[in-house]
C-alpha positions, -999 to 999 in steps of 0.1 A, spaced: 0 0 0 15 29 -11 6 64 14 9 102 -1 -2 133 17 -22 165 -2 -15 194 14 -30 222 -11 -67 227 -20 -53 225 -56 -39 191 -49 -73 181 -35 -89 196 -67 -76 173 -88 -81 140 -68 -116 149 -70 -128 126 -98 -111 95 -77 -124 108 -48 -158 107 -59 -158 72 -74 -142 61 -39 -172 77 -20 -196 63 -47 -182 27 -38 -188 37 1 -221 45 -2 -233 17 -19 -217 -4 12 -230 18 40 -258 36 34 -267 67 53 -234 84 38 -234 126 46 -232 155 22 -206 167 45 -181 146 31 -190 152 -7 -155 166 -22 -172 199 -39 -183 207 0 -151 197 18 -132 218 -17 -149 249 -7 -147 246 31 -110 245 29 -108 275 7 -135 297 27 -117 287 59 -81 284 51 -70 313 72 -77 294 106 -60 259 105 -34 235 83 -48 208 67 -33 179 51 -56 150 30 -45 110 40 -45 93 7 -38 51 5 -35 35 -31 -37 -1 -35 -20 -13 -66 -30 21 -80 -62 29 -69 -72 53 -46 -89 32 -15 -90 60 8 -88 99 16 -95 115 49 -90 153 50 -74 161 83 -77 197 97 -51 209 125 -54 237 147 -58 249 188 -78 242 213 -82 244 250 -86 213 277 -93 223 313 -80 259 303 -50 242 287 -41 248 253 -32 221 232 -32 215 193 -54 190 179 -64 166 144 -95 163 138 -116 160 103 -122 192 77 -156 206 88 -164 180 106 -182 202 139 -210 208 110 -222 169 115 -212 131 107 -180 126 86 -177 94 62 -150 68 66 -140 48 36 -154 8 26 -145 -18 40 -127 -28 13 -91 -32 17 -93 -18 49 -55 -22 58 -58 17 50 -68 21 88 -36 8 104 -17 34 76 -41 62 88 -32 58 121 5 59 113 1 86 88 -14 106 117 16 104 143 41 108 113 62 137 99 40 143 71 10 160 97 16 189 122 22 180 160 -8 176 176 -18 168 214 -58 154 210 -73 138 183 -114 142 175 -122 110 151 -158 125 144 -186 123 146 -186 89 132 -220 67 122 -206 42 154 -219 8 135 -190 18 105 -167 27 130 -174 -6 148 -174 -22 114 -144 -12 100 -127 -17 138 -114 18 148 -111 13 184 -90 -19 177 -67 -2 154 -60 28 176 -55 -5 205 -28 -22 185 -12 9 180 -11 16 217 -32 47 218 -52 59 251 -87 67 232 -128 74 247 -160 69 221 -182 90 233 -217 81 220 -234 112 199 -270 104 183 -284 127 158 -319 131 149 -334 122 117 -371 119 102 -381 88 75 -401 110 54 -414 80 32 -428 84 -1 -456 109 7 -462 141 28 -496 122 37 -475 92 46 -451 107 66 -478 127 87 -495 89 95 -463 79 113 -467 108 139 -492 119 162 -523 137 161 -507 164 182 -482 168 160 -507 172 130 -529 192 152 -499 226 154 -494 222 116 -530 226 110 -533 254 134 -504 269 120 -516 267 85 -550 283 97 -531 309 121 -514 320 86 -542 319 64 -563 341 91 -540 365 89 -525 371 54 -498 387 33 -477 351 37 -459 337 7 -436 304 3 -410 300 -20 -383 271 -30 -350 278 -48 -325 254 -58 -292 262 -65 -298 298 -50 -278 326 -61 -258 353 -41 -283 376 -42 -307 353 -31 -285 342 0 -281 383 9 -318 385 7 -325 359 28 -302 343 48 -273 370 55 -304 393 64 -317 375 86 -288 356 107 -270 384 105 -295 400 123 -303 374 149 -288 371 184 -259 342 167 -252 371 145 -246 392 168 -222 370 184 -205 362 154 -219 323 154 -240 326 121 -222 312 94 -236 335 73 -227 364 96 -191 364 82 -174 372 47 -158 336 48 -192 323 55 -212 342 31 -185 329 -1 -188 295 15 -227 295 11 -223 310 -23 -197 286 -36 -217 255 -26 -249 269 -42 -233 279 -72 -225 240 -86 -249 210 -82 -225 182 -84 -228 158 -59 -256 177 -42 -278 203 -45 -284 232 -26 -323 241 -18 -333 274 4 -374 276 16 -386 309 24 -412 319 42 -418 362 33 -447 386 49 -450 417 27 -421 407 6 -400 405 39 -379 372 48 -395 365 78 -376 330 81 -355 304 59 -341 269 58 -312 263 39 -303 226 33 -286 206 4 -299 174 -9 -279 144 -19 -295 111 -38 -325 104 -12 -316 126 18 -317 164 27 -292 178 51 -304 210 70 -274 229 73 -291 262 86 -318 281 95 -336 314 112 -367 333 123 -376 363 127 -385 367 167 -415 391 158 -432 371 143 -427 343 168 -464 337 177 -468 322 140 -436 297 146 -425 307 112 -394 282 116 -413 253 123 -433 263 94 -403 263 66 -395 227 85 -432 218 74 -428 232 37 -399 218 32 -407 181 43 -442 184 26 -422 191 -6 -395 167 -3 -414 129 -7 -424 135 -43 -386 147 -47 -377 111 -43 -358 122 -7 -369 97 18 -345 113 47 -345 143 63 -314 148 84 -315 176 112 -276 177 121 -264 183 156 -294 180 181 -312 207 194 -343 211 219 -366 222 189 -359 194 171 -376 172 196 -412 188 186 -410 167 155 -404 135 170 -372 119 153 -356 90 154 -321 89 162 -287 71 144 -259 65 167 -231 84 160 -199 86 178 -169 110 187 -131 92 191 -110 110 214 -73 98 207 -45 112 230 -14 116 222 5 105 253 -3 94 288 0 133 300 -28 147 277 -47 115 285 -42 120 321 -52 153 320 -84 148 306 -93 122 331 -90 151 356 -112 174 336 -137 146 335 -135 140 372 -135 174 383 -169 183 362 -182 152 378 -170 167 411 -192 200 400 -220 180 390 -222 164 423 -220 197 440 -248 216 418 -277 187 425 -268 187 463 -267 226 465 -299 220 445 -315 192 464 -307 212 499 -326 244 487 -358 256 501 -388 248 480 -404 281 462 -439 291 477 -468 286 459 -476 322 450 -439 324 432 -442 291 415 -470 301 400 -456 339 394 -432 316 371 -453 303 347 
């Protein structure tokens, strides 16, 4: 097996025809395969993004063809208030990160070498994820990083998803009547009181993103703070670069508009028979019509006759729950370097638990509110 590194988002342009064969191969093993990991996405991530981190691209030939590629991305971050450099895959905060098939899976033990090499920069902590846990278990991550005498922790990380099904109509029968129930009354709510409009555009242009999305987060509270992606120049070129194309996937943006005003959005990209929501915002005036949950609904009404049978949500989040998903197991590797760094976040760990402890009995030990200011609270 023969082991090169890519270090230049020009060398990683022009594996990208043997990179996409090797991730066609993948997901034909393993479904459930993430947009996330399509080239044309990982291409423009690394350009947008380039300023804060090195990355270099693990590549293992077999007899000359390409059998895997993982994108590695290094830069700092803090343990317990300490510093420390760490590896972990390009963009891979965003959601779940493909590994190669199965096939000729001697590439894992190279990987692993590859990583503590001279080809990578030094790093302290390794993040393996998230990875869908049964190809990680499949593939046997945990047993490579053991024969290679590595101190690692899976941390189990499940991410919500819906089975849309063939139909709008079929979806809605696998949920319950209180679910149905707040569409209808937010469909009504709507209707009562005018001047709403919904619109779907593919492949949206840059015009269309400023209208819409860069308004609106930029506006929001996470804009404020500077988490919107959109809220940021390399952010705004990153969502125009992958709306642009449709190789691979295709980027969709719902809108929901009152008096021609972007009152909320959903931004997501479609890939074979799933769609990933990558991002969305509201407009907290208009909060008593719940105008994000009703781009969610427009969206996943549209999406069954679209031949998308998935609908994948991402991280978790508390509003998430109000649809009622089911969950995939998912799972982050923690690999560190030495027996200091691993030692020192087995003392993080126990001092939160410490914390933790110390919170509920503080808790527990507090005087019970009265009734007047319990009910003051609601």
């Amino acid at each position: 097996m023969k082991v090169t590194t890519v270090r230049t988002p020009e060398e990683f342009a022009a594996l990208r025809d043997e990179y996409v064969a090797l991730r066609a191969a993948g997901m034909q093993q393993r479904p459930g395969s993430t947009v996330l990991s399509a080239h044309r996405w990982l291409m423009e991530w690394w350009r947008a993004y380039a300023g804060g981190f090195q990355v270099r691209v693990f590549c293992a030939y077999d007899e000359g063809r390409l059998v895997a590629a993982l994108p590695v991305m290094f830069g700092a971050t803090t343990l317990g208030g300490v510093k420390l450099q760490q590896a972990s895959f390009l963009g891979s905060h965003w959601g779940g990160f493909d590994l190669p098939p199965r096939a000729h899976n001697t590439w894992l033990d190279a990987f692993v070498d590859w990583l503590r090499g001279p080809d990578v920069p030094r790093w302290q902590l390794a993040k393996l994820g998230p990875l869908l846990t049964a190809a990680a278990d499949d593939l046997g991550v945990s047993a490579a990083l053991t024969r290679h005498g590595l101190r690692f922790k899976k941390i189990e990380n499940p991410k919500p998803f819906l089975a849309i099904g063939d139909s709008w109509q079929a979806f809605l029968a696998t949920k319950s009547r209180n679910f149905r129930r707040t569409i209808k009354r937010k469909e009504q709510k709507m209707q009562a009181d005018g001047g709403f409009e919904v619109s779907h555009i593919r492949s949206p242009t840059a015009q269309d993103l400023d209208d819409t999305v860069v308004k609106l987060s930029t506006a929001s509270w996470q804009g404020h703070q500077g988490f919107a992606v959109a809220s940021t120049p390399a952010g705004r070129a990153f969502y125009q670069k992958i709306s642009a194309d449709s190789t691979e996937f295709t980027v969709e943006l719902c809108v929901l508009r009152r008096a021609g005003n972007c009152i909320a959005y959903l931004l997501g990209a479609i890939q074979d028979d799933t769609y990933h929501a990558l991002d969305t915002a509201f407009d907290p005036s208009f909060a008593e019509h719940s105008p994000g949950l009703v781009v969610h609904f427009e969206v996943l009404s549209k999406l069954g006759a679209q031949g998308v049978t998935n609908f994948e949500f991402g991280y978790d989040s508390a509003y998430k729950s109000r649809f009622d998903p089911e969950y995939r197991s998912f799972c982050d590797i923690l690999v560190y370097r030495n027996a200091m760094i691993f030692g020192l976040a087995r003392g993080v760990e126990n001092a939160k638990r410490v914390r933790a402890w110390y919170q509920s009995r503080r808790k527990a030990e507090e005087p019970a509110a009265p009734p007047d200011a319990e009910a003051a609270n609601e």
